[in-house]
Every structure is written in C-alpha cells, then in structure tokens.
C-alpha positions as CSV (number, residue, x, y, z in Angstrom):
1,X,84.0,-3.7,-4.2
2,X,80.4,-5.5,-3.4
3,X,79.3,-2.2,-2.4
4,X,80.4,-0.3,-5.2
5,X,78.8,-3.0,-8.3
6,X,75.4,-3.0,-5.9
7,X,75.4,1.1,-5.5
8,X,75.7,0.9,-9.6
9,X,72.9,-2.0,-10.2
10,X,69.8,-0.1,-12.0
11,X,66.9,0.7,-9.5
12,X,63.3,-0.4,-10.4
13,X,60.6,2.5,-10.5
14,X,57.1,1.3,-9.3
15,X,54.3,3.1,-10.8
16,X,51.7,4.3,-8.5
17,X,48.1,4.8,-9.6
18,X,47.0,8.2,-9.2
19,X,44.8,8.5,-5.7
20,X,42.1,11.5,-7.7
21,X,40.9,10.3,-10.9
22,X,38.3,12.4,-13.2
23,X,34.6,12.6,-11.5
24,X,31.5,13.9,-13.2
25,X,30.4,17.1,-11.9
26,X,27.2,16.9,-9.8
27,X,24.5,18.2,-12.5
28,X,25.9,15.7,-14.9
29,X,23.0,13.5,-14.3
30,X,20.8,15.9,-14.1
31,X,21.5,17.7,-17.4
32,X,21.6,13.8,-18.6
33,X,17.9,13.3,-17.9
34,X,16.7,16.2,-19.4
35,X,18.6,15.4,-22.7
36,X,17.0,12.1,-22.5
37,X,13.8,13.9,-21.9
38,X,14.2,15.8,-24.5
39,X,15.4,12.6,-27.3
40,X,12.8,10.6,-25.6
41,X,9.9,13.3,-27.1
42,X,12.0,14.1,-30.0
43,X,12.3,9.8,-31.1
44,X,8.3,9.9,-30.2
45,X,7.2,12.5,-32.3
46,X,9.5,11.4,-35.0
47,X,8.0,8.1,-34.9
48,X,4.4,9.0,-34.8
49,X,3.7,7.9,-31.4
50,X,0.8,9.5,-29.9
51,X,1.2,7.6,-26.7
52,X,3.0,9.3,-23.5
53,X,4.0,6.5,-22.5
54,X,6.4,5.6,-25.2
55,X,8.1,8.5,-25.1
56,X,8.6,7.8,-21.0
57,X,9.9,4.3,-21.9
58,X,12.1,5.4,-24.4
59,X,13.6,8.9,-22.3
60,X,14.3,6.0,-19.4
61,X,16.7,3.7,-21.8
62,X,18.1,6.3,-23.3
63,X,18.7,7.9,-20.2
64,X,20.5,4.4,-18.6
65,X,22.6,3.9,-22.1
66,X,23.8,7.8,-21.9
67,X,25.0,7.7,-18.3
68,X,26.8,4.2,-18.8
69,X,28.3,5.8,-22.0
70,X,29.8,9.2,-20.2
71,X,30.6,8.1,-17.0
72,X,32.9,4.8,-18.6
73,X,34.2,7.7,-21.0
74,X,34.9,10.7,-18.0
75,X,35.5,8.3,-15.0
76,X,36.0,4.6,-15.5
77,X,33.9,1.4,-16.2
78,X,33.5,0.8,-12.5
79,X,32.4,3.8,-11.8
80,X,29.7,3.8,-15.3
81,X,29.0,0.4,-14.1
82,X,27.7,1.9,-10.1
83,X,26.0,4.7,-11.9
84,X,23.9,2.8,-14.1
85,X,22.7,0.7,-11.0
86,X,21.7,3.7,-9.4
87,X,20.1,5.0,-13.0
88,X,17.9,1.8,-12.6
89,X,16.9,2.3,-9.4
90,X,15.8,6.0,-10.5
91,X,13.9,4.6,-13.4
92,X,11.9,2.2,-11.7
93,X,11.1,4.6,-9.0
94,X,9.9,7.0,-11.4
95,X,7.5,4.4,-13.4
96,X,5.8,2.9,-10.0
97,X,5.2,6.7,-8.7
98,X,4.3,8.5,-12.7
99,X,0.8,6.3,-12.7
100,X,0.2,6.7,-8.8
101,X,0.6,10.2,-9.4
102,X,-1.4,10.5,-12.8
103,X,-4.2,8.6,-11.0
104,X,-3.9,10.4,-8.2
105,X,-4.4,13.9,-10.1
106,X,-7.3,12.8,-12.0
107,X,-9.3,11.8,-9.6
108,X,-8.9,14.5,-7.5
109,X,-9.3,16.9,-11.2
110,X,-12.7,15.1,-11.9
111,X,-13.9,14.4,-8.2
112,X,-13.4,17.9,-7.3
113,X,-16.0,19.1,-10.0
114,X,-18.7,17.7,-7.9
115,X,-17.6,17.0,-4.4
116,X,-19.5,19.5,-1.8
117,X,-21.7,19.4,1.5
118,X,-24.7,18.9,-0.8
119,X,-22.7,15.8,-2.4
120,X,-21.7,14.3,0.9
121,X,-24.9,15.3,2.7
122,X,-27.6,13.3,0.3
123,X,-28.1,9.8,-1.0
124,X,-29.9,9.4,-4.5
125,X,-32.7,9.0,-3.2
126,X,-35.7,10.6,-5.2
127,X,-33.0,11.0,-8.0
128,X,-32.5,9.3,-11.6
129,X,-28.9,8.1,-12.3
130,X,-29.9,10.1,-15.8
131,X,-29.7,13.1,-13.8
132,X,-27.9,15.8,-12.2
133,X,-27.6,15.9,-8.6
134,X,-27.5,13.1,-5.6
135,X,-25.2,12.3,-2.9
136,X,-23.2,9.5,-1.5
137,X,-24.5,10.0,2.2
138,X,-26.1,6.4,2.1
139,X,-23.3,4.8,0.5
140,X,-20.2,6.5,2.6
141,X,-22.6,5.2,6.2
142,X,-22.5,2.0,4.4
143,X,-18.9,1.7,3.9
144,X,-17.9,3.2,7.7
145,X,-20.6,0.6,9.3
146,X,-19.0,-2.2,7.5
147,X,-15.2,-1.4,7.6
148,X,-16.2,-0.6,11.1
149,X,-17.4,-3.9,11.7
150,X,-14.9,-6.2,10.0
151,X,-12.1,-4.4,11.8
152,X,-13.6,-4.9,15.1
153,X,-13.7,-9.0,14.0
154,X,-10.9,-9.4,12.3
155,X,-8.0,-6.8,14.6
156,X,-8.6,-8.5,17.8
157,X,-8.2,-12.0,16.6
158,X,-5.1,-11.5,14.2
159,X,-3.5,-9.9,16.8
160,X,-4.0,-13.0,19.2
161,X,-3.5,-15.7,16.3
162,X,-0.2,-13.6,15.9
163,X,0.4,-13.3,19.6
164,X,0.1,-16.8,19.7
165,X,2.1,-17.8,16.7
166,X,5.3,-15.4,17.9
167,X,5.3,-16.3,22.0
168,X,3.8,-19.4,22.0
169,X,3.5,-21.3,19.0
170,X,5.5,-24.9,19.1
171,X,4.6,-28.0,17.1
172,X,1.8,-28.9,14.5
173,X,-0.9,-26.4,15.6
174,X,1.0,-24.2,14.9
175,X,2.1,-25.0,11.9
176,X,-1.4,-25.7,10.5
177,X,-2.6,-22.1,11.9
178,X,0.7,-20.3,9.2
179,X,-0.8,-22.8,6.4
180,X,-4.0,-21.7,6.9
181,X,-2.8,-18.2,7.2
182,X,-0.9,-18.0,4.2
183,X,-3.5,-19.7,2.0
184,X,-5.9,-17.0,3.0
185,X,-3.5,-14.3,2.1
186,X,-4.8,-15.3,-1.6
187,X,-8.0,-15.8,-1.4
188,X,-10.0,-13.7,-3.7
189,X,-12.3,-11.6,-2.3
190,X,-15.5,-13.7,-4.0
191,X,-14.8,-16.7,-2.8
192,X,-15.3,-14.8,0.7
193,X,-18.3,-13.6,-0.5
194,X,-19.4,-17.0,-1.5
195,X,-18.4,-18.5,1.9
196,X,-20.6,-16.1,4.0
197,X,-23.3,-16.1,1.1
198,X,-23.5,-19.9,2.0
199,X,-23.1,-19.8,5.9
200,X,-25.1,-16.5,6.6
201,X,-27.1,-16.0,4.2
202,X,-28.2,-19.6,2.5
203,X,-28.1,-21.9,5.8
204,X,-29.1,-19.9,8.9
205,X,-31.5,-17.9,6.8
206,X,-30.3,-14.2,6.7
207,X,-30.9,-11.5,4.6
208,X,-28.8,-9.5,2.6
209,X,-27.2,-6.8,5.3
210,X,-24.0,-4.5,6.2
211,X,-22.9,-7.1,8.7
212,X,-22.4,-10.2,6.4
213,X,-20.8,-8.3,4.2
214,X,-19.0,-7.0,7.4
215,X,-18.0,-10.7,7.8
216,X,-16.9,-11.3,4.3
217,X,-14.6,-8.0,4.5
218,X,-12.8,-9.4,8.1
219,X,-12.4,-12.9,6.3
220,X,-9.9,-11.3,3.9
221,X,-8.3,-8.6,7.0
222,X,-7.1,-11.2,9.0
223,X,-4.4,-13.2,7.1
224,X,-3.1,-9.6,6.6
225,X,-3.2,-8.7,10.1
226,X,-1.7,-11.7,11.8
227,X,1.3,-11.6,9.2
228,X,1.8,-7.9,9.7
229,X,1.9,-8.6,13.5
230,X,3.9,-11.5,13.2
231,X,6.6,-9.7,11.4
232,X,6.7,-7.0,14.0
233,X,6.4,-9.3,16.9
234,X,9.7,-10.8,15.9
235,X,11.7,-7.5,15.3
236,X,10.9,-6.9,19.2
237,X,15.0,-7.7,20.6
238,X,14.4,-10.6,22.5
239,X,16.8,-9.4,25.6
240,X,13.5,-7.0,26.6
241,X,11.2,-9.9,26.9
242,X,14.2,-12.0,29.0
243,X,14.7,-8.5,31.2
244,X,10.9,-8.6,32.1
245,X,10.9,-12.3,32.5
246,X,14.1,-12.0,35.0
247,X,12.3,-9.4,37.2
248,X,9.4,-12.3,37.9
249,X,6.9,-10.7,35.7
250,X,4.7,-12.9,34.3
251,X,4.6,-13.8,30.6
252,X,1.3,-12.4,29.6
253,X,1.7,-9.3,31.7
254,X,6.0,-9.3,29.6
255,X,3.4,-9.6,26.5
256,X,1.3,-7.3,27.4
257,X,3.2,-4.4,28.9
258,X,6.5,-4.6,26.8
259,X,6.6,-6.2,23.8
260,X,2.7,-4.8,22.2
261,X,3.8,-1.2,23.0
262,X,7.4,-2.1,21.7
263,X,5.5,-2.6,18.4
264,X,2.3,-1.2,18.4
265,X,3.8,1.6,15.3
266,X,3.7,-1.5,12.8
267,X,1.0,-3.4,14.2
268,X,-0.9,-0.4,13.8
269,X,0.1,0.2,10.4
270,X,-0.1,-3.2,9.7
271,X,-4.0,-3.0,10.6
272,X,-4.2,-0.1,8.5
273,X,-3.2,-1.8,5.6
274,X,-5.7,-4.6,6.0
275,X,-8.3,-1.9,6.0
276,X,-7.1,0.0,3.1
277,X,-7.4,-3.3,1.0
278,X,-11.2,-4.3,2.4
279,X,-12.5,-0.9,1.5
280,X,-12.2,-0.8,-1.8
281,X,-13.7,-4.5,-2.2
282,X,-17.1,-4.6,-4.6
283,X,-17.3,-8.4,-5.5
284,X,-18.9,-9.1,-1.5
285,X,-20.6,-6.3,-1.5
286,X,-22.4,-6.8,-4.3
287,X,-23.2,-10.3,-3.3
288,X,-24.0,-10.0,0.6
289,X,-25.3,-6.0,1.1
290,X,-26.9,-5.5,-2.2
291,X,-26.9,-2.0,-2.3
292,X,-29.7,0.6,-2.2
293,X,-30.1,3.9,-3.0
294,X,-32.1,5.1,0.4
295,X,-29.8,5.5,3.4
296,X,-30.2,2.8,6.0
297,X,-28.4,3.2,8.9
298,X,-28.9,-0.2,10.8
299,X,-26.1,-2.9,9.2
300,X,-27.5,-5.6,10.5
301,X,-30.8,-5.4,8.8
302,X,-31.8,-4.9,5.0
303,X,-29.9,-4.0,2.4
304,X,-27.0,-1.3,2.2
305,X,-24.5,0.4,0.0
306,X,-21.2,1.5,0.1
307,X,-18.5,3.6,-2.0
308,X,-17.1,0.9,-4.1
309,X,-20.4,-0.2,-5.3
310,X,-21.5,3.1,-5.7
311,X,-18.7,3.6,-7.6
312,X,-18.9,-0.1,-10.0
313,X,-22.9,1.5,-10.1
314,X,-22.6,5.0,-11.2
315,X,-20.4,4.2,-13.9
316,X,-21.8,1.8,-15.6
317,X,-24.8,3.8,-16.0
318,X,-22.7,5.8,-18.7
319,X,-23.9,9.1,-18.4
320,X,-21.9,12.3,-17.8
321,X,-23.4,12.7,-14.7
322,X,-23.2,9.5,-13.5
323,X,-19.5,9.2,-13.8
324,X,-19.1,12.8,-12.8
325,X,-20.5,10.6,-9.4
326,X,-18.6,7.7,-9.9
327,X,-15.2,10.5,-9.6
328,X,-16.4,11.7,-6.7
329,X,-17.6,8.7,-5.0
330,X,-13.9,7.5,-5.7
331,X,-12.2,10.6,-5.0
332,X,-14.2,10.5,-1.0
333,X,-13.0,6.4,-0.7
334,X,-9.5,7.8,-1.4
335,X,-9.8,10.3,1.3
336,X,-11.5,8.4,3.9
337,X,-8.7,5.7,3.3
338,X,-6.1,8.2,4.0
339,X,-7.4,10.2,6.8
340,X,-7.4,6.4,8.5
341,X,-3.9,5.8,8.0
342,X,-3.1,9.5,9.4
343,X,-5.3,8.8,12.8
344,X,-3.4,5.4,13.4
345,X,-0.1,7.2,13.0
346,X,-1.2,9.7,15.1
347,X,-2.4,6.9,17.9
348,X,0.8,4.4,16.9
349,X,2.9,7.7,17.7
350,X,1.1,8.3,20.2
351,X,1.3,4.9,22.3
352,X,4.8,4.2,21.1
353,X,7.2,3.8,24.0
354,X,8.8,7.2,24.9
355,X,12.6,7.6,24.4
356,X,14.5,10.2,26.3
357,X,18.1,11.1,27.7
C-alpha cells in the first residue's frame, strides 16, 4: 500500500538552463564601429565642430554605449558587461596610437620634402636661416659624439650599480643607492644641466663643449639604466644562479657567465630606452654645448650642435624654410633613434642564450 500512495505522489520537474544561449556574430563589433564612426562624424558636423578630435571622442562613447546596449539585448548582461571591457581597452588603444601615428605621418610628410644627401652632407655654414638650402651634417656629428659619450658613462656604471643592487645589495648602502636612484629618475633635464654647468664649466674652468654636455646627458641615462637592469636582473629564476653556484663556480664568474646573458635582451633594451630619452634633450644642450653652425668634430673642445637644438633653432627663426629644416632635422632624430633600437635588438638577439631540442 506504501508503495502504491508513493508511485502516485506528484514528481517535481527541475528546470535546466539551456547550455547555448544567443551569441553575436563575429562582425557585430565590427559593423558597430563603423556605425559609431559614422554617428560620431554625423553628431560633429551637426554640431559645428570643426575639430577631428571631437568627432573621435564622440565615435569612441558611442561606440562603448552601442555595444553595452546590443550585446545585454542579443546575449545577456554578463556577457554586454565583458564586451564593454574589452570595448575600453580598444578605445584607449586607439587614442594612445591615433596621435603617435598622426605625428608620425607628418613628420615624415614634411621631412621628406627636404631630406637628401645634400641635406645630410652640409652644415649651414656660409648659409642664412632666411634662406633656402643648408644641412644638418654639423648638428647630426654633434648629437652621435655626445649620445656616444654619455652612453659609454652612464651603461657601464648602471649596469654595475644594478649588479650590485640585485646580487649583492644588503643593508643601508643599499638602500641609500635606490633613494638616490629613484630621485634621479625625476630629475629634469635642466637641473642636470645646471649641475655640470656649475662643476664643469663654472669651477674647474671649462668651456662650453660636446663632452659636458656628454656628462649632463649620462646624468639623466643612468637612473634609467640601473632600474631597467634591476628589473631584469630579478626575472633571472634563481635555481640557474644556485645550479652554477653548486658546480663551485664562483659568484662573479655565475654573474658574469649566466645570469648577464640570461638577460642581456632587456638590459639591452633597457639601455636603449635611456638613449632614446637623452637624444631628444635641448635644455643641456643649449646650456653646456652652445651650438654652432660650423661642423666641429672634436667634443671635447669648443662649442657644438646637435639635432634637437637644431631643431628648437630652426624653428623659431619662422621662415618657411627654416621649419622646412626644423622637419627634417626632426624627421633624421626620429630615424637615427630607431635604427638604434633595431642594432640592439639585433645584438640582444644575437647574445641571447641559445635554446634548442
């Protein structure tokens, strides 16, 4: 009878949630951002707004609002919720790389116009800033000699301050050397200027030349090279430096032999990016090298020039053909900064420890 009354007792149905639910197709966003695009220009020119700009800023929030919109309406809010992250990212992206890319065009656009072996191959020597013509010979020696020089200061002793900081460092010294370090990560590039002005210059009785302004430049490199090294010091696993140690190598040769090549990609690039930031400085330039329009190849006596100032010189002049110079002048700096970084990828590639099978 117990059997029978529990065979007859109603059964509970469970509702399962589907497994498949409805997914955007994959040119939805896509087709989104040229809608947005398009309303972006549309809202712009409605409004009166001359400015590119605003019609960028307003395609990118309409284009966040319009995929958080149709993906909670065809999917679901968690799903509209993950898209719209990823809609940021996108956004952001985009307006870091639109004004790299914009500068990027015009100053190739404008330097091209007067760029040429005549251009690289004469200083302005002889030559008004009024007219026509003249080179950047004397100022691109200038700017090798003394990027040249502060990276032959300023790489060899970051590189051992960071050595020293990463395998050796223990107690107060070291702690004063990363204070020290990190205030001179923000020092500005004057006060620099100012330092060796006073040392160089003002009390041992120097003139204006390539190599103080040599020394200002490798004042502001080395904070960035001993925390660049630092960094990839410590991403060097640990267990290679105990393997060496365990076969009775000796620290400095461990150092030296295993963990430098381990990292010698970032240090490198690390070193690169110190001298991308010194090459474009003006402010020590101007105050330790002077600048000149004759081509003096000796740094370390008179004065000399270099791109940047030729660069701050040209176009402040005002003339058409001045700042036709001052785009060229800027357009060489922006290629000899990247053919560096391409050579020390090429060497950082080339000394990086070989993996095989």
């Amino acid at each position: 009878m117990s059997q029978t009354l529990q065979d007859k007792r109603p059964v509970a149905t469970v509702r399962t949630a589907p497994l498949s639910h409805a997914r955007m197709p994959r040119w939805a966003p896509a087709a989104i951002a040229v809608g947005s695009i398009a309303a972006g220009c549309g809202i712009g020119i409605a409004a009166g707004w001359h400015s590119r700009v605003q019609w960028g800023m307003i395609a990118a929030l309409v284009f966040v609002l319009a995929t958080y919109v149709i993906t909670s309406k065809v999917e679901n809010s968690r799903q509209a919720k993950d898209r719209v992250a990823t809609s940021l990212v996108w956004v952001c992206f985009v307006l870091a790389v639109v004004p790299l890319f914009s500068l990027a065009w015009v100053t190739v656009k404008e330097g091209m116009e007067v760029v040429d072996g005549y251009f690289l191959g004469h200083s302005m020597n002889g030559v008004l800033d009024v007219q026509p013509g003249g080179g950047i010979y004397h100022a691109l020696l200038g700017t090798v000699e003394q990027v040249l020089i502060a990276a032959v200061i300023a790489a060899p002793i970051g590189l051992l301050t960071a050595i020293y900081l990463v395998e050796y460092g223990r107690g107060k010294l070291a702690k004063a050397v990363t204070f020290f370090v990190d205030v001179m990560t923000g020092i500005p590039s004057i006060v620099a200027g100012l330092f060796i002005l006073a040392t160089w210059n003002l009390m041992l009785g120097f003139g204006p030349s390539g190599f103080a302004g040599g020394l200002a430049l490798a004042i502001l490199m080395m904070p960035v090279v001993v925390r660049s090294t630092e960094e990839m010091l410590k991403l060097v696993p640990n267990e290679l430096r105990e393997a060496s140690l365990a076969l009775g190598v000796p620290k400095w040769r461990t150092i030296l032999k295993v963990v430098l090549p381990t990292a010698i990609g970032g240090i490198t690039t690390g070193v690169m990016l110190a001298v991308a930031r010194v090459t474009g400085e003006t402010a020590p330039v101007l105050l330790l090298v002077f600048g000149t329009r004759l081509i003096n190849p000796n740094p370390f006596e008179g004065a000399q020039s270099s791109l940047p100032l030729y660069v701050y010189e040209q176009y402040a002049v005002g003339t058409d053909a001045s700042i036709a110079r001052a785009w060229g002048a800027a357009l060489v700096l922006i290629a000899f900064v990247m053919i560096l970084n391409l050579v020390a990828r090429g060497i950082a590639r080339w000394k990086a420890p070989k993996t095989g099978k």
